[in-house]
C-alpha positions in Angstrom: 106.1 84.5 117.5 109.6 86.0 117.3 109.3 85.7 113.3 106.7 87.2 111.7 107.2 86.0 107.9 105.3 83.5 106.7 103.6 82.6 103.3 100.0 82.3 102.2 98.7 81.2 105.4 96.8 78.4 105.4 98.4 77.9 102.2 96.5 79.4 99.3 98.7 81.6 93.3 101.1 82.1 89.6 101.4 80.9 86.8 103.8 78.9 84.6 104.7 78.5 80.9 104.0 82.1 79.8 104.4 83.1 83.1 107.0 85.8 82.1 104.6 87.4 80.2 105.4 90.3 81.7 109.0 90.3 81.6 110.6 93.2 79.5 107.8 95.7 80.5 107.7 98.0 84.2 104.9 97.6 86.5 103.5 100.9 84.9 102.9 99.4 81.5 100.3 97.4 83.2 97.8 100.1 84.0 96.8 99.4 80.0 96.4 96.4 80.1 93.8 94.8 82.5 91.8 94.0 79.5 94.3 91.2 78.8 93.7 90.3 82.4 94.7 86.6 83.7 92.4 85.3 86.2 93.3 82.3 88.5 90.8 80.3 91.2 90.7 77.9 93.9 90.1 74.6 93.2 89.5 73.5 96.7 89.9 69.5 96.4 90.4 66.4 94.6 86.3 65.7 94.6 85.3 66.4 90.9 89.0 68.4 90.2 88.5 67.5 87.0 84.9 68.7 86.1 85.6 72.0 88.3 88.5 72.7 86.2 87.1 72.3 82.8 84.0 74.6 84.3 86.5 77.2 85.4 88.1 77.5 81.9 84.7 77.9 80.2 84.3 80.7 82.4 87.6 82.2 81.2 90.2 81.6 84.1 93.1 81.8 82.5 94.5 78.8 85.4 93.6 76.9 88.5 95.7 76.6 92.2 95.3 75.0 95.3 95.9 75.8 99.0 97.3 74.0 101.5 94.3 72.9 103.2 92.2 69.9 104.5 93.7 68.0 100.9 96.9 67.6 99.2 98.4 70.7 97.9 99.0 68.8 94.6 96.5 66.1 93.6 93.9 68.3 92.4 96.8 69.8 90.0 97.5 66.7 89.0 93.8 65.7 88.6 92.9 69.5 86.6 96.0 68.9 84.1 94.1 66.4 82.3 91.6 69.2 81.0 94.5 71.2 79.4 95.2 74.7 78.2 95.2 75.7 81.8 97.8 77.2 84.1 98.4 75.4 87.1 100.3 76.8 90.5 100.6 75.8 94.1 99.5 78.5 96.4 101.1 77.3 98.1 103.0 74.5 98.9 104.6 74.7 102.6 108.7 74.2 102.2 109.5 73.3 105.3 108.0 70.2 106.0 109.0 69.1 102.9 112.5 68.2 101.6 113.7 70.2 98.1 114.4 66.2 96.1 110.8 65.6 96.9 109.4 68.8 95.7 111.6 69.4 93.0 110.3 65.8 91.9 106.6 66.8 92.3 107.5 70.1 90.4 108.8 68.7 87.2 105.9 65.7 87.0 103.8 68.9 87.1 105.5 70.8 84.6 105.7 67.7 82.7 101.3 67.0 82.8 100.6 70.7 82.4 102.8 71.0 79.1 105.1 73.4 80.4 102.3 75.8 82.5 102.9 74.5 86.1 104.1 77.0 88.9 105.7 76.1 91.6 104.7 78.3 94.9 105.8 78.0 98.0 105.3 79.7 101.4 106.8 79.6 105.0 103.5 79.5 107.0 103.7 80.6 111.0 105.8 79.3 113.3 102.4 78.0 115.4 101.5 75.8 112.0 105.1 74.7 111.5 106.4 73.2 114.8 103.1 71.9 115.9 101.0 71.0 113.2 103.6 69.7 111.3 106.5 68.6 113.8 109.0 70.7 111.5 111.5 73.2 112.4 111.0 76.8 111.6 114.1 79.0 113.1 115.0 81.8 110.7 112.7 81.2 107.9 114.1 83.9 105.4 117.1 82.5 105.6 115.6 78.4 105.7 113.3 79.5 102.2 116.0 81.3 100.5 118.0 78.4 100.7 115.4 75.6 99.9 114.4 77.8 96.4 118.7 77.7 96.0 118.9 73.9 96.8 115.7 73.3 94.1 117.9 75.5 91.6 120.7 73.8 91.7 118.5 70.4 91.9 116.8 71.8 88.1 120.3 72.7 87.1 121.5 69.1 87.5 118.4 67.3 85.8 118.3 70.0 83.2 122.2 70.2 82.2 123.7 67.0 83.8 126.4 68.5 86.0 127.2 67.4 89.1 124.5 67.6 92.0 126.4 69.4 94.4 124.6 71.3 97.1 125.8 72.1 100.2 123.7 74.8 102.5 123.1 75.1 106.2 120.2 73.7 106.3 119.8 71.8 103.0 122.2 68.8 101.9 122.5 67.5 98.1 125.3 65.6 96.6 124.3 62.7 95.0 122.2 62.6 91.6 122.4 59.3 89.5 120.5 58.8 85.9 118.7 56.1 87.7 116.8 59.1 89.4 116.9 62.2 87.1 113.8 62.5 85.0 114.4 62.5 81.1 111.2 63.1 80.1 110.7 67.3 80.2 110.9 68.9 77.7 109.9 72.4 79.0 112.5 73.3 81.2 112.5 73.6 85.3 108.9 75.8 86.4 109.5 79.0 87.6 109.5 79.5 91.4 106.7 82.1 93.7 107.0 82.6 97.0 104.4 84.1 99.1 105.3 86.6 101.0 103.6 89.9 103.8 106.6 90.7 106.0 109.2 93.3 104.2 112.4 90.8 105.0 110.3 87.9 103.2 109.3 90.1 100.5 112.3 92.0 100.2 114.3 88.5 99.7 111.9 86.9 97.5 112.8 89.9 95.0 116.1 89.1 95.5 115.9 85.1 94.6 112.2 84.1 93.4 111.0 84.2 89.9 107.5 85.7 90.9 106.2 87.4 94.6 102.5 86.1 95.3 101.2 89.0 97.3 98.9 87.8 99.9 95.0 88.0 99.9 95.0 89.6 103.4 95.6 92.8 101.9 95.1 96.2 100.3 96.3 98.8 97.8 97.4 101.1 100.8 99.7 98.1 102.2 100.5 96.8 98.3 101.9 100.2 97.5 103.0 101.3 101.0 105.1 98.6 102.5 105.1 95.4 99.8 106.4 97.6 96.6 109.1 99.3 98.1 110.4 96.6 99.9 110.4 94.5 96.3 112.4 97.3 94.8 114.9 97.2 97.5 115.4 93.4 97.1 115.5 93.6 93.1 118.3 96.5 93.6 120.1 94.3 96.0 120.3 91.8 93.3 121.1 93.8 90.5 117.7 92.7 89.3 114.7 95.1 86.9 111.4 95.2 87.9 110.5 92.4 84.4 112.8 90.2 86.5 110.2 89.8 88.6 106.5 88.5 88.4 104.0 90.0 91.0 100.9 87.9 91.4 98.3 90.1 93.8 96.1 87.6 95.4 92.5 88.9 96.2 89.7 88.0 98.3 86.3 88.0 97.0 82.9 87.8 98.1 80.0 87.8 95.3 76.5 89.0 96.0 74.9 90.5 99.1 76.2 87.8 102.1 79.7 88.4 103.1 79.2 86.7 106.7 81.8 83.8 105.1 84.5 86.5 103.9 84.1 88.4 107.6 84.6 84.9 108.9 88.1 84.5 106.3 89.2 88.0 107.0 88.5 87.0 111.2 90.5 84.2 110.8 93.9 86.0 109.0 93.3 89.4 111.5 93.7 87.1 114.5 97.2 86.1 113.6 100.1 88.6 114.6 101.9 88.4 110.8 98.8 90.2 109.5 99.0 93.2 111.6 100.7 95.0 109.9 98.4 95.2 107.4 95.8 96.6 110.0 98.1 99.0 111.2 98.5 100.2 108.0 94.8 101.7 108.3 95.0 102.3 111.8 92.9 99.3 112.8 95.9 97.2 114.7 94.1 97.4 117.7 91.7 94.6 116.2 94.1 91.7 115.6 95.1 91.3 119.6 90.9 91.2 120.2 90.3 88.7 117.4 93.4 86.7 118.8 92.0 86.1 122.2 88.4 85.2 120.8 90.2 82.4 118.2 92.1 81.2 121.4 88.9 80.6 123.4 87.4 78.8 119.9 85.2 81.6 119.7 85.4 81.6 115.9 81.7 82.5 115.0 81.9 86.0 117.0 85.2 87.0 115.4 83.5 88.0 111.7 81.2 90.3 113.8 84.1 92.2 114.7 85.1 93.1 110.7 83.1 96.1 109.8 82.2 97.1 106.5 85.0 99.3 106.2 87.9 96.6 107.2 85.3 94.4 104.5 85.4 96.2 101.0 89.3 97.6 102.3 90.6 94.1 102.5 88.2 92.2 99.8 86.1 92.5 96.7 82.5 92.5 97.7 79.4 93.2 95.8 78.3 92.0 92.5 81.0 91.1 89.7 80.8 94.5 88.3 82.2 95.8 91.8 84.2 93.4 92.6 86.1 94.4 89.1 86.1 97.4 89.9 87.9 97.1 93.3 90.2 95.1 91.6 91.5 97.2 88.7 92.0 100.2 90.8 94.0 98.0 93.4 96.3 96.0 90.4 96.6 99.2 88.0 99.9 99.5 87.3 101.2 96.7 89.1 100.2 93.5 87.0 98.0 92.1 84.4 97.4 88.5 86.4 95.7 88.0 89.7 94.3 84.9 91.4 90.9 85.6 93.5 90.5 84.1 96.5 87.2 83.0 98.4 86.2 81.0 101.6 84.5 78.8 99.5 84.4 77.5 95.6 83.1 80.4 93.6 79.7 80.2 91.4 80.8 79.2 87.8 78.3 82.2 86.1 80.2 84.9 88.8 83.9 84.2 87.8 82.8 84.5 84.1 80.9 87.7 84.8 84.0 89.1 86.6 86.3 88.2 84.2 84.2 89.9 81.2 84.1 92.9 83.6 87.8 93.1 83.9 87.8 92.7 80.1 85.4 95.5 79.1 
């Protein structure tokens, strides 16, 4: 893989309509103020989308997002923003395959159904995923996704203020845009735009050109403050951009109660791919992600959780009961942002997202 950047894997979150509520304050203000924490979760299908959502707002998530997985990225948004007063965000939606008139379409209907609290994320995936699983091209994807969030800005631009659609990029071509086809029916305003992002050139661009930087659940405060932070701050001073310019959403796996077999499975499964390892060689364990590579290519998949210890475990996720799992989760965030969306292998227990949300409260 000669381009290690990619987005949220599989495709995994942000948040719209207030979603610059942290614009105007530094990343250090946020240390304070976990007990105005915004929690988002999975919702992992269109199956009961609606119920799941309504459930997940009684237990105070503050929004809902979906992955790109076995479903459509977007018809369980669509499906959750009939419940209301929820945040809804893609996490994400893979560019590539897609063209930026399409999206931008899908976008705005969302930002239209949601009343304004729709996010749009997007990620690059690997190059594997992209040419194969989707037939798509994927040569130099910083450059490809920097473009593709310009074209959808200058698509916005033209729906929003009437000017003249006129985009021209390398890999991105829009010149035509008749009322026939602009939607008149928003009243909020374009959503803002999150890329996912591990790799610094990914990161450090997003800085440069997103609205918000979903940081991705295969993680840890070590890698957060050690390789993603600095390479945001370089982007934002290449663009003459503060650190309120931009929204950082730290994504976080969890595992609630005394079984964590499934998250050593999730954590098997992002290890084996070579984008990851840096996160591993952050802690010294790089060694790891070539062994669980060559067990995923012989479809060994069950033995590769054995291979994550409990210290590669409760580095990388939030395990234990909700009291713990807060815990590992305001000393990993502190500082850097009041909103994260938790992540599992599976759809978490309504009672334990509303016990871990009052624990971040408290």
């Amino acid at each position: 893989m000669s381009e290690p950047e990619q987005g949220a894997g599989g495709g995994q979150a942000g948040e719209a309509g207030a979603h610059h509520d942290n614009v105007g304050a530094g990343w250090d203000t946020h240390v304070s103020r976990l007990s105005r924490v915004k929690v988002m979760t999975a919702l992992f299908g269109p199956r009961d989308a609606i119920g799941r959502a309504a459930a997940l707002r009684e237990a105070g998530a503050s929004g809902v997002f979906t992955f790109e997985g076995p479903h459509d990225v977007f018809t369980p948004l669509t499906l959750a923003s009939t419940v209301g007063d929820l945040d809804l965000m893609t996490n994400v939606a893979i560019a590539f395959p897609r063209n930026p008139i399409h999206l931008a379409h899908q976008a705005v209907d969302h930002q239209i159904l949601s009343g304004g609290r729709f996010t749009l994320g997007l990620g690059t995936q690997i190059r594997t995923q992209i040419e194969k699983r989707f037939g798509a091209d994927f040569d130099r994807p910083v450059a490809r996704m920097s473009e593709f969030v310009a074209a959808l800005r200058t698509i916005f631009a033209a729906w929003d203020t009437g000017e003249r659609l006129d985009f021209r990029g390398e890999y991105y071509r829009h010149t035509l845009m008749t009322p026939t086809f602009t939607p008149q029916d928003n009243p909020y305003g374009p959503p803002p735009i999150y890329v996912g992002a591990l790799g610094p050139r990914l990161t450090r661009a997003t800085a440069q050109f997103a609205d918000g930087l979903l940081v991705m659940p295969f993680g840890s405060k070590r890698f957060l403050h050690e390789a993603t932070l600095p390479a945001v701050r370089d982007g934002l001073a290449a663009a003459g951009r503060d650190e309120a310019d931009l929204a950082i959403v730290p994504e976080i796996i969890v595992s609630v109660g005394d079984d964590h077999d499934a998250a050593r499975r999730l954590l098997a499964f992002y290890g084996s791919t070579p984008a990851y390892r840096p996160v591993l060689d952050a802690h010294g364990w790089g060694d790891l992600q070539p062994e669980l590579n060559a067990l995923s290519k012989q479809g060994r998949w069950q033995e590769m959780g054995s291979l994550i210890d409990d210290e590669v475990l409760h580095t990388i996720a939030a395990c234990g009961s909700p009291a713990d799992i807060a815990a590992h989760i305001r000393e990993r965030v502190a500082g850097v942002s009041d909103r994260i969306c938790l992540y599992q292998p599976g759809p978490i227990a309504v009672d334990s997202l509303a016990q871990i949300v009052d624990a971040l409260r408290d």
